[in-house]
LOBAFI-406534 format. One record per residue (C-alpha): z, x, y; residue in three letters. Coordinates in steps of 0.001 Angstrom, whole numbers. Layout:
BEGIN
zz: Z&xx: X&yy: Y&res: Ala;
...
END
This chain:
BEGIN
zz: 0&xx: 0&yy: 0&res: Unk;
zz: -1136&xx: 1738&yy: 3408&res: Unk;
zz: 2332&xx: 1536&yy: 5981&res: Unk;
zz: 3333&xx: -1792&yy: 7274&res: Unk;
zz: -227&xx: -3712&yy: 5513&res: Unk;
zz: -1346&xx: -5321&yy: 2548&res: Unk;
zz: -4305&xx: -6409&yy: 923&res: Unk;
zz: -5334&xx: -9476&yy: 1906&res: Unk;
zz: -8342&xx: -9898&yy: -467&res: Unk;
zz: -6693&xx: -8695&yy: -3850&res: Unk;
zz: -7463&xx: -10968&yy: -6652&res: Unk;
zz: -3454&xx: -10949&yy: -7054&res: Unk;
zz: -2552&xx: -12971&yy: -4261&res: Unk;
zz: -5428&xx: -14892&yy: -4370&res: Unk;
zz: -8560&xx: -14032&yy: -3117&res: Unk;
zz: -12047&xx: -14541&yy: -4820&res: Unk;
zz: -15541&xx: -13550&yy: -4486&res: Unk;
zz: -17399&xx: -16403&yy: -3645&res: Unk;
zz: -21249&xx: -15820&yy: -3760&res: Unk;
zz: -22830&xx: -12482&yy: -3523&res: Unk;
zz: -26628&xx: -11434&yy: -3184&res: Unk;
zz: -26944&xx: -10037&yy: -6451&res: Unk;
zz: -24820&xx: -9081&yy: -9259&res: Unk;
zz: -27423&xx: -8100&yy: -11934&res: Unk;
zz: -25394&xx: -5416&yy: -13251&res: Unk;
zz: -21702&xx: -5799&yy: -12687&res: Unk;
zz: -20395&xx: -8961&yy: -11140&res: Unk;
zz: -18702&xx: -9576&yy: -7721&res: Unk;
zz: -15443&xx: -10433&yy: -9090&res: Unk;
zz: -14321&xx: -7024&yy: -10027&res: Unk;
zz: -14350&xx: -6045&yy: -6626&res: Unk;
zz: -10962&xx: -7783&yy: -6147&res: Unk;
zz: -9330&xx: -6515&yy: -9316&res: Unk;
zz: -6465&xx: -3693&yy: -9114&res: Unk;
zz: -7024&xx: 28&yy: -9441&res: Unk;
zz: -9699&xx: 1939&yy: -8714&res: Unk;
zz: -12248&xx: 785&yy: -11429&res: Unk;
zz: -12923&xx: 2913&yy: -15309&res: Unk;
zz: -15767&xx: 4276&yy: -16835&res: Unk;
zz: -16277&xx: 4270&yy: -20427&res: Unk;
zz: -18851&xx: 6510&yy: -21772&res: Unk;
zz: -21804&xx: 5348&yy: -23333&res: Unk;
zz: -20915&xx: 1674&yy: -23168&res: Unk;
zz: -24121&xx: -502&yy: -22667&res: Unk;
zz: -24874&xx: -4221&yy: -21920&res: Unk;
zz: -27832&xx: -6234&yy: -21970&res: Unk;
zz: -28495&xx: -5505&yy: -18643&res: Unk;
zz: -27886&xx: -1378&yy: -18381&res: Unk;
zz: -24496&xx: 1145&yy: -18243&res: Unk;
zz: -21462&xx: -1304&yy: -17961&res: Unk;
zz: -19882&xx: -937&yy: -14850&res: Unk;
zz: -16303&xx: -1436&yy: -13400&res: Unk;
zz: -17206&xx: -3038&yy: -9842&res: Unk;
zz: -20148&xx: -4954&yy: -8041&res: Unk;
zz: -23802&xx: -3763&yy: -8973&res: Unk;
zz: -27173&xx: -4829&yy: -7848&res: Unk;
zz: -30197&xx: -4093&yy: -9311&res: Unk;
zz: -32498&xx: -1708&yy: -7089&res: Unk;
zz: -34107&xx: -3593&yy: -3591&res: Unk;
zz: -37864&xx: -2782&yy: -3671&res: Unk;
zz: -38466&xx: -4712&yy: -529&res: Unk;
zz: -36689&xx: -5390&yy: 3337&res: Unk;
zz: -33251&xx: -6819&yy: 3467&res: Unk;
zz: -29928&xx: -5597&yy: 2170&res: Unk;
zz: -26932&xx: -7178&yy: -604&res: Unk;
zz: -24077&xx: -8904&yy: 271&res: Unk;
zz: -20778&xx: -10460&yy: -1290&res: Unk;
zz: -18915&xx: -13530&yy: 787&res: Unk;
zz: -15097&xx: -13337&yy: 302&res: Unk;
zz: -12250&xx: -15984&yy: 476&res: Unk;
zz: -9710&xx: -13714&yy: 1435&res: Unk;
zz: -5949&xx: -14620&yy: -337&res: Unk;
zz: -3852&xx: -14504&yy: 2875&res: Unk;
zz: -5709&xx: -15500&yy: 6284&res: Unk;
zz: -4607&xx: -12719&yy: 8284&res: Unk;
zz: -5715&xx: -9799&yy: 11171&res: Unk;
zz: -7525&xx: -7128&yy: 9769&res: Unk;
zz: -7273&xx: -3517&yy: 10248&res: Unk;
zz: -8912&xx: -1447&yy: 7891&res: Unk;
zz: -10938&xx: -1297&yy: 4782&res: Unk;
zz: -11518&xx: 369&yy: 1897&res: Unk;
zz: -14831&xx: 407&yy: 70&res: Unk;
zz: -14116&xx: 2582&yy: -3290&res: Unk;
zz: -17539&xx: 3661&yy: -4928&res: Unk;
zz: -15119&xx: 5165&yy: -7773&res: Unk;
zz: -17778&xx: 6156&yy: -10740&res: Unk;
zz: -20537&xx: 5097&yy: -8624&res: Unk;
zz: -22491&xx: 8266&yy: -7521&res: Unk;
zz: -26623&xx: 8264&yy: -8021&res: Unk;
zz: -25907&xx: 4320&yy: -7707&res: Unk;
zz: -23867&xx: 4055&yy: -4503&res: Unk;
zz: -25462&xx: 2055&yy: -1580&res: Unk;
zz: -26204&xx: 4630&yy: 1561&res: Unk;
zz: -24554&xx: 2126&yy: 4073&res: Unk;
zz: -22181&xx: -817&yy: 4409&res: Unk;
zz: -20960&xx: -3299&yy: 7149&res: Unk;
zz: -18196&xx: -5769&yy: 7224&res: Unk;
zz: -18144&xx: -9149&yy: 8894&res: Unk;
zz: -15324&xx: -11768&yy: 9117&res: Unk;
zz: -14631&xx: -15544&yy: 9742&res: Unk;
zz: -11766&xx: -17970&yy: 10023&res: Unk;
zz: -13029&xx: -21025&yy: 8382&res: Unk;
zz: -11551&xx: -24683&yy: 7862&res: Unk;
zz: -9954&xx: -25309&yy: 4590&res: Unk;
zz: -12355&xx: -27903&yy: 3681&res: Unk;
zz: -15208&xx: -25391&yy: 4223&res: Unk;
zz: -17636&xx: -24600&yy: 1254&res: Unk;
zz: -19279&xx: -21190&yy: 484&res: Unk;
zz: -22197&xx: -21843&yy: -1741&res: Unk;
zz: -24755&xx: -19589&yy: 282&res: Unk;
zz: -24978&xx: -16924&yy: 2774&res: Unk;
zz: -26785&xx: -19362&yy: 4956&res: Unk;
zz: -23749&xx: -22139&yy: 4683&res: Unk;
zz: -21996&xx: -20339&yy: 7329&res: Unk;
zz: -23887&xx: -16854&yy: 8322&res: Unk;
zz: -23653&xx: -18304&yy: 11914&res: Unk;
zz: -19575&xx: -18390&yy: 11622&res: Unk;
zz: -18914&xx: -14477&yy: 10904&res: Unk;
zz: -18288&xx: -12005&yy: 13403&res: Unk;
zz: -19319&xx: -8357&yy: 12800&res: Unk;
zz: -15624&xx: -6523&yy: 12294&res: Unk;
zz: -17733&xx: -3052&yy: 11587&res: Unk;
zz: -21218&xx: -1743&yy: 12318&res: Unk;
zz: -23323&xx: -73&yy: 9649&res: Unk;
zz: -21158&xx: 2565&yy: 8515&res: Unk;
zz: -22630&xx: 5789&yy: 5973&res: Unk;
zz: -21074&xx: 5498&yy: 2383&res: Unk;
zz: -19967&xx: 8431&yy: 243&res: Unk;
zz: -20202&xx: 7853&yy: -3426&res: Unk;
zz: -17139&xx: 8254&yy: -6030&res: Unk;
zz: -15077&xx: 7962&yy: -3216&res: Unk;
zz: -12730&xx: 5872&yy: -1384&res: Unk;
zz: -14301&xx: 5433&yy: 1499&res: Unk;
zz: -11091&xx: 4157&yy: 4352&res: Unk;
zz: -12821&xx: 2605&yy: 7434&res: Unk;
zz: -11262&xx: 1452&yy: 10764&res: Unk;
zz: -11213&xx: -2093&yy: 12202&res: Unk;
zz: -10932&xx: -3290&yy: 15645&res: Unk;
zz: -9938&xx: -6946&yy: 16028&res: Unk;
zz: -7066&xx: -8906&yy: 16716&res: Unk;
zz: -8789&xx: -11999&yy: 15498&res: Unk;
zz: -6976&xx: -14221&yy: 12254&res: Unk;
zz: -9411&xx: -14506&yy: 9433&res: Unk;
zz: -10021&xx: -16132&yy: 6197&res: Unk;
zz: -13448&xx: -15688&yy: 4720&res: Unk;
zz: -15198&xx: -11574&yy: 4665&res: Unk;
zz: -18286&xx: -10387&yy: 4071&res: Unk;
zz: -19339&xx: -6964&yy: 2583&res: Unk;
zz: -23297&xx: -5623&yy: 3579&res: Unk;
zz: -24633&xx: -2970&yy: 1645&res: Unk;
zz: -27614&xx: -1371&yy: 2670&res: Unk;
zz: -29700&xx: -1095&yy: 743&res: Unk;
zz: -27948&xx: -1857&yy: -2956&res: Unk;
zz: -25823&xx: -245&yy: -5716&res: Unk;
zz: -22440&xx: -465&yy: -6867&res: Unk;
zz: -19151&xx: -587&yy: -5441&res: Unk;
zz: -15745&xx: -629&yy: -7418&res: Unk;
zz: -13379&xx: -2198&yy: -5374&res: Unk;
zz: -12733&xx: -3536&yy: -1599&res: Unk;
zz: -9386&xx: -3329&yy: 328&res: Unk;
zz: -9142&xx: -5219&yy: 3040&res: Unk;
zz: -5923&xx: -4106&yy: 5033&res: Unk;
zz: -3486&xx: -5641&yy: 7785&res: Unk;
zz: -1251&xx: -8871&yy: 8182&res: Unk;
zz: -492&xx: -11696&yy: 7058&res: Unk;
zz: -692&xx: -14780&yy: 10165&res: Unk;
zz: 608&xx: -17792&yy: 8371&res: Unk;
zz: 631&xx: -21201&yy: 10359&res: Unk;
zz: 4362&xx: -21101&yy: 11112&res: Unk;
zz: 4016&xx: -24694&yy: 12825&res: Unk;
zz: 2081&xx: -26365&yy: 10550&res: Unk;
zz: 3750&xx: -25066&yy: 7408&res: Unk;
zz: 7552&xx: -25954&yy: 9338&res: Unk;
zz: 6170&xx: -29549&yy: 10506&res: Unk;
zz: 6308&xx: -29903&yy: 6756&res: Unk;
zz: 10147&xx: -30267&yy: 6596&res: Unk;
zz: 10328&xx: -28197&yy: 3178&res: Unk;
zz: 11880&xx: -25345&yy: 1912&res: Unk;
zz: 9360&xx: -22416&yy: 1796&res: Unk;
zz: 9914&xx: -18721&yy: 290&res: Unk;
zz: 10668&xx: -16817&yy: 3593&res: Unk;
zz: 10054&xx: -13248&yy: 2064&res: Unk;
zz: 6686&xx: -14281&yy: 391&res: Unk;
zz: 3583&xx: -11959&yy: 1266&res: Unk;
zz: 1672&xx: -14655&yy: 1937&res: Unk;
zz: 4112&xx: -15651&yy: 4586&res: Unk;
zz: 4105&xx: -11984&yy: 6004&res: Unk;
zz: 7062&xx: -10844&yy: 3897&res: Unk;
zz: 7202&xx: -7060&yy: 3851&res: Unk;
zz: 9227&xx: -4410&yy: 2363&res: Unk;
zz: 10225&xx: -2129&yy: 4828&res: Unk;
zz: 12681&xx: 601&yy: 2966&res: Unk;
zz: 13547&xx: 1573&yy: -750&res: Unk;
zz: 16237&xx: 3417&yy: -2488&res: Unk;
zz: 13633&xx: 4294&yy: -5221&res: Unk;
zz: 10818&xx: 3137&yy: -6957&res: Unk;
zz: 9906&xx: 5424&yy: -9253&res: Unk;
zz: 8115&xx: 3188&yy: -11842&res: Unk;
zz: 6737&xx: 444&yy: -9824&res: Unk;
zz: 7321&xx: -403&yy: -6017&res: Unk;
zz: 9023&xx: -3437&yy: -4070&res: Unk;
zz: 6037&xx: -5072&yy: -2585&res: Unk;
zz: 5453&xx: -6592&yy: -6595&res: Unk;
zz: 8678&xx: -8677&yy: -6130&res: Unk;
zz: 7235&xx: -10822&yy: -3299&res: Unk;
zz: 3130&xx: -11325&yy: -4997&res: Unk;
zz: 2840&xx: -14988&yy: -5478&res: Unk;
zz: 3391&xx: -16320&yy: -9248&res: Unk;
zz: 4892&xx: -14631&yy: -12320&res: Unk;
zz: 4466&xx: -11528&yy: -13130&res: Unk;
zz: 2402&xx: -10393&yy: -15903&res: Unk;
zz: 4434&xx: -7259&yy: -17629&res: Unk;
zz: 7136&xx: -5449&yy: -16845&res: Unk;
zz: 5071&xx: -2919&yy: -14926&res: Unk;
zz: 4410&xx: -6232&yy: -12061&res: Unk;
zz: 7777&xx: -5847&yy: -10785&res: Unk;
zz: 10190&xx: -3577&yy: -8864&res: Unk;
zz: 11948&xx: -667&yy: -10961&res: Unk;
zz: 13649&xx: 1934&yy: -10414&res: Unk;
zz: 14804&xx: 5455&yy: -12280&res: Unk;
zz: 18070&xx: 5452&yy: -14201&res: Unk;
zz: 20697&xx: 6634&yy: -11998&res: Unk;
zz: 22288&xx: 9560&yy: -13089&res: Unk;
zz: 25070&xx: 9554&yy: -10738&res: Unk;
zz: 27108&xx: 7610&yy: -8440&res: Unk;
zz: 25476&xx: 4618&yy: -5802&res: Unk;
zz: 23148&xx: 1908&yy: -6542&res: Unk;
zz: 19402&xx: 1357&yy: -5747&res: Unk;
zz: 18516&xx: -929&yy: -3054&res: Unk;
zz: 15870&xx: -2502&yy: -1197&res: Unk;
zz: 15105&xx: -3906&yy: 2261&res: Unk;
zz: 12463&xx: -6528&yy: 2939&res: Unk;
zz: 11382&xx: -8534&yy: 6379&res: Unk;
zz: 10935&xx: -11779&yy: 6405&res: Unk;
zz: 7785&xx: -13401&yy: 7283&res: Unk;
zz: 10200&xx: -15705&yy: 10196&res: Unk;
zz: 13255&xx: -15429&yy: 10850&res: Unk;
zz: 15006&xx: -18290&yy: 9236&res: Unk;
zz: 18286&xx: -19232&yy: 7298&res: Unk;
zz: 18224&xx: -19050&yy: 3542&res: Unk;
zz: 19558&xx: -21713&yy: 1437&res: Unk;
zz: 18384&xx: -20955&yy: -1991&res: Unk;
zz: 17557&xx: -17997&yy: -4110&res: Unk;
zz: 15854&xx: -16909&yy: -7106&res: Unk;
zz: 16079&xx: -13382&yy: -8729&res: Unk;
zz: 13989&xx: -12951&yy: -11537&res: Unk;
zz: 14386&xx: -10635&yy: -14233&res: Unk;
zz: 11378&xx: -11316&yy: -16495&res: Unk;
zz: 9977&xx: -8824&yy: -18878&res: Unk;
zz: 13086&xx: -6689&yy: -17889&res: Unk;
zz: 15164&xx: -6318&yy: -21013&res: Unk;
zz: 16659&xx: -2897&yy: -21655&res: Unk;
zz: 16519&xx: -2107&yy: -18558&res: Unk;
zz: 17428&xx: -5067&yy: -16470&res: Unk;
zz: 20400&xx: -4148&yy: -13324&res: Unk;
zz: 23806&xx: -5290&yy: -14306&res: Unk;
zz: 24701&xx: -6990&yy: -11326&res: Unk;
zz: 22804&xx: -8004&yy: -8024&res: Unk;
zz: 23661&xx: -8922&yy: -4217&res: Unk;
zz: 22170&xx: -9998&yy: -1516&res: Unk;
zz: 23187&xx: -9156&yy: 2495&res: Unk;
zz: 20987&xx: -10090&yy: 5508&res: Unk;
zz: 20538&xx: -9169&yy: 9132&res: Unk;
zz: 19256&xx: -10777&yy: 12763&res: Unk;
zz: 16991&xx: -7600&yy: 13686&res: Unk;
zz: 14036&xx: -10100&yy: 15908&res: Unk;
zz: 13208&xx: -7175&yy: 18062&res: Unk;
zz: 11859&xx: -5269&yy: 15290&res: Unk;
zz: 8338&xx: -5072&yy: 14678&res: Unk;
zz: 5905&xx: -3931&yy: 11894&res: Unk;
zz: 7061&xx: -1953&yy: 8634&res: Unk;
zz: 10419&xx: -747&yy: 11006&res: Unk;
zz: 13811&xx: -768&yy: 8783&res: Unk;
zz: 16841&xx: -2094&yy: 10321&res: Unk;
zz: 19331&xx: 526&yy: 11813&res: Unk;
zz: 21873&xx: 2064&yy: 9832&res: Unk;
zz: 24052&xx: 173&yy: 12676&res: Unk;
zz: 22825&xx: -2970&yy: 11722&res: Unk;
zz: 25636&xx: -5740&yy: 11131&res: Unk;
zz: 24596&xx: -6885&yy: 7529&res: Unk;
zz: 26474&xx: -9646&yy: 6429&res: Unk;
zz: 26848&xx: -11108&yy: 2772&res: Unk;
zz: 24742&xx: -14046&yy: 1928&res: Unk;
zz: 25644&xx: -13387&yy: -2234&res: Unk;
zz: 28444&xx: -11885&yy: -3717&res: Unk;
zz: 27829&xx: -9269&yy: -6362&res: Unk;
zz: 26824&xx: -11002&yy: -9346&res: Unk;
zz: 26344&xx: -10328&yy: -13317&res: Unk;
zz: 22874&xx: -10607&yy: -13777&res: Unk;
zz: 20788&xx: -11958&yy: -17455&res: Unk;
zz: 17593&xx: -10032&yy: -18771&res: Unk;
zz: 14700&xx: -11932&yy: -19308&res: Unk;
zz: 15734&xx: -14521&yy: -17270&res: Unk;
zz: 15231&xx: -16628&yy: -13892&res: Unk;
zz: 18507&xx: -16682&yy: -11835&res: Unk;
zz: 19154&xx: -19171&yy: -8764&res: Unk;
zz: 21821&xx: -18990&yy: -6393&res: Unk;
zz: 22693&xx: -20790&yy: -3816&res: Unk;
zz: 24032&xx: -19743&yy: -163&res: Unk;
zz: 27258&xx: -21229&yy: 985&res: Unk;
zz: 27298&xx: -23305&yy: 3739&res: Unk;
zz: 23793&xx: -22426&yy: 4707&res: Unk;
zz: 23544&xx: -25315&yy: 7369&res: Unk;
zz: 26179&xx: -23091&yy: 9229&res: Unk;
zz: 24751&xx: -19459&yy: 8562&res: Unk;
zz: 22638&xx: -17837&yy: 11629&res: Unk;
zz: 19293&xx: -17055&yy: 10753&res: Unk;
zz: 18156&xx: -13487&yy: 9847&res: Unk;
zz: 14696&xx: -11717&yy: 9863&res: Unk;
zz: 15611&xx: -8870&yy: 7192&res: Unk;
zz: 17486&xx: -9107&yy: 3631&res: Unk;
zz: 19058&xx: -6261&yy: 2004&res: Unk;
zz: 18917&xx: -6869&yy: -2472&res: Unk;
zz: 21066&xx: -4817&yy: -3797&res: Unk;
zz: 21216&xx: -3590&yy: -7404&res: Unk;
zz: 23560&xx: -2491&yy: -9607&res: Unk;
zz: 23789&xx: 494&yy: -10616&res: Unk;
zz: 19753&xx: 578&yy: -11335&res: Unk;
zz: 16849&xx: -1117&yy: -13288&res: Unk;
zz: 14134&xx: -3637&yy: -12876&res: Unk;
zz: 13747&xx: -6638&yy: -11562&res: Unk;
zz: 10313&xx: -9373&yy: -11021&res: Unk;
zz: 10082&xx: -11372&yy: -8603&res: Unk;
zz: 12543&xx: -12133&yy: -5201&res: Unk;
zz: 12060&xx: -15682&yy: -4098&res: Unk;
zz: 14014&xx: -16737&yy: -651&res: Unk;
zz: 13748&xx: -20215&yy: 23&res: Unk;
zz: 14548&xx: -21424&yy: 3531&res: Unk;
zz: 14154&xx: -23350&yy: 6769&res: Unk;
zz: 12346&xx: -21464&yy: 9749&res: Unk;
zz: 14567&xx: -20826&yy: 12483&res: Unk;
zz: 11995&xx: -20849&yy: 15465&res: Unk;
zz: 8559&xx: -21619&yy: 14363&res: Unk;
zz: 5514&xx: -20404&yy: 16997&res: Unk;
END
């Protein structure tokens, strides 16, 4: 995860390839997947050398290929990444990047549907092949749809699209619900670990369950005295009412016991941890924690609690644990 952003279009958190020029070789939805893409010797399809990523067959005329993307979390972008991992007498020369914020009820079934709606984020740009290839973007707009050119054709593995989540605090508050406060999709972020040696914090806050124990937050076995920790923002400040700590997958290796503290940091901004000064205050007392299992708590007397725009989870004395849900009210919705 690049400092302070996520990946808005990564198939985890929902986004999808939508409709793409070609995909003769490889198709568009591999684009979205995680890592960086494999290459297995010698395996053949119907079609030619199976490939990890997004291929078009070769352009012998004018134009260029394209993929449309419904990005998972509408957000500002900042950067890209266009990885041509295994991709190297196959790579296209060029690429571009548009964007567009588009209605929910919009529909993507050609380029043509809404060409008119995107707005060029990045000029035609050269490629290097088996390579990530990290590109700058200047906007402060909120999007929801992209669109990758590639100029001519050829393969990429994967596409990052970098920066922040802007969630609809008004509409999603005029809905009078609970929500999960620390989600990424809200703009939840985590700002500071203890460790994580195996796998890092930002799994605990992906939308829906995770797949192995490798989808989660873990840490090393501590050899000596303390316990690991982790510090996440919330996408609003708001007051908690409800928790769930999941432990899923984690067996062996699962923390003994758990807490939770927060803090009112609003002036903070970005991927900045609280002070060590800050006045953390206990929202759950240490608690015995099961493996395997989905654990809610609930805070007491949340209607009187102040809201807070950073939690602190604290484990005991190590271990793993899945997924950190927060569900709350928010506190000042803009």
């Amino acid at each position: 995860m690049r400092e302070g952003l996520i990946d808005l279009a990564a198939a985890r958190v929902g986004g999808r390839a939508l409709v793409a020029s070609d995909e003769f070789f490889a198709p568009k939805e591999n684009l979205l997947k995680p890592g960086r893409g494999a290459f297995i010797e010698g395996k053949y399809t119907n079609r030619g050398h199976w490939m990890d990523g997004w291929e078009t067959r070769r352009r012998r005329g004018a134009g260029y290929d394209w993929c449309i993307i419904r990005l998972g979390i509408a957000g500002v972008i900042r950067a890209i990444t266009v990885d041509t991992n295994h991709f190297r007498g196959n790579h296209p020369a060029e690429c571009s990047f548009d964007a567009a914020e588009l209605s929910g009820g919009s529909t993507v079934r050609r380029e043509r549907d809404v060409r008119h709606k995107f707005a060029e984020l990045l000029p035609r740009s050269p490629l290097v092949g088996h390579a990530e290839n990290e590109l700058m973007v200047r906007s402060e707009g909120r999007f929801t749809h992209v669109r990758l050119n590639i100029y001519p054709d050829g393969g990429v593995a994967r596409l990052r699209v970098w920066g922040e989540a802007r969630p609809d605090w008004r509409r999603i508050a005029a809905r009078g619900r609970l929500i999960d406060l620390v989600a990424v999709q809200h703009g939840g972020l985590p700002v500071a670990t203890s460790d994580q040696f195996f796998s890092g914090p930002l799994n605990l806050i992906i939308p829906g369950r995770a797949r192995s124990m490798a989808d989660g937050w873990e840490t090393r076995r501590r050899r000596g005295p303390g316990h690991d920790w982790v510090v996440l923002r919330l996408g609003a400040r708001g007051v908690i009412e409800r928790i769930e700590l999941d432990t899923t997958h984690f067996k062996g290796n699962f923390p003994e016991s758990a807490g939770l503290e927060g803090c009112d940091a609003p002036d903070l901004t970005g991927a900045a941890p609280p002070p060590s000064a800050a006045d953390w205050r206990e929202l759950v007392p240490r608690a015995k924690l099961r493996a395997d299992a989905r654990q809610r708590f609930r805070i007491a007397n949340a209607a009187r609690l102040s809201p807070v725009t950073h939690v602190r989870l604290n484990i005991y004395p190590d271990g793993g644990v899945a997924r950190l849900r927060l569900w709350g009210r928010v506190a000042d919705p803009t």
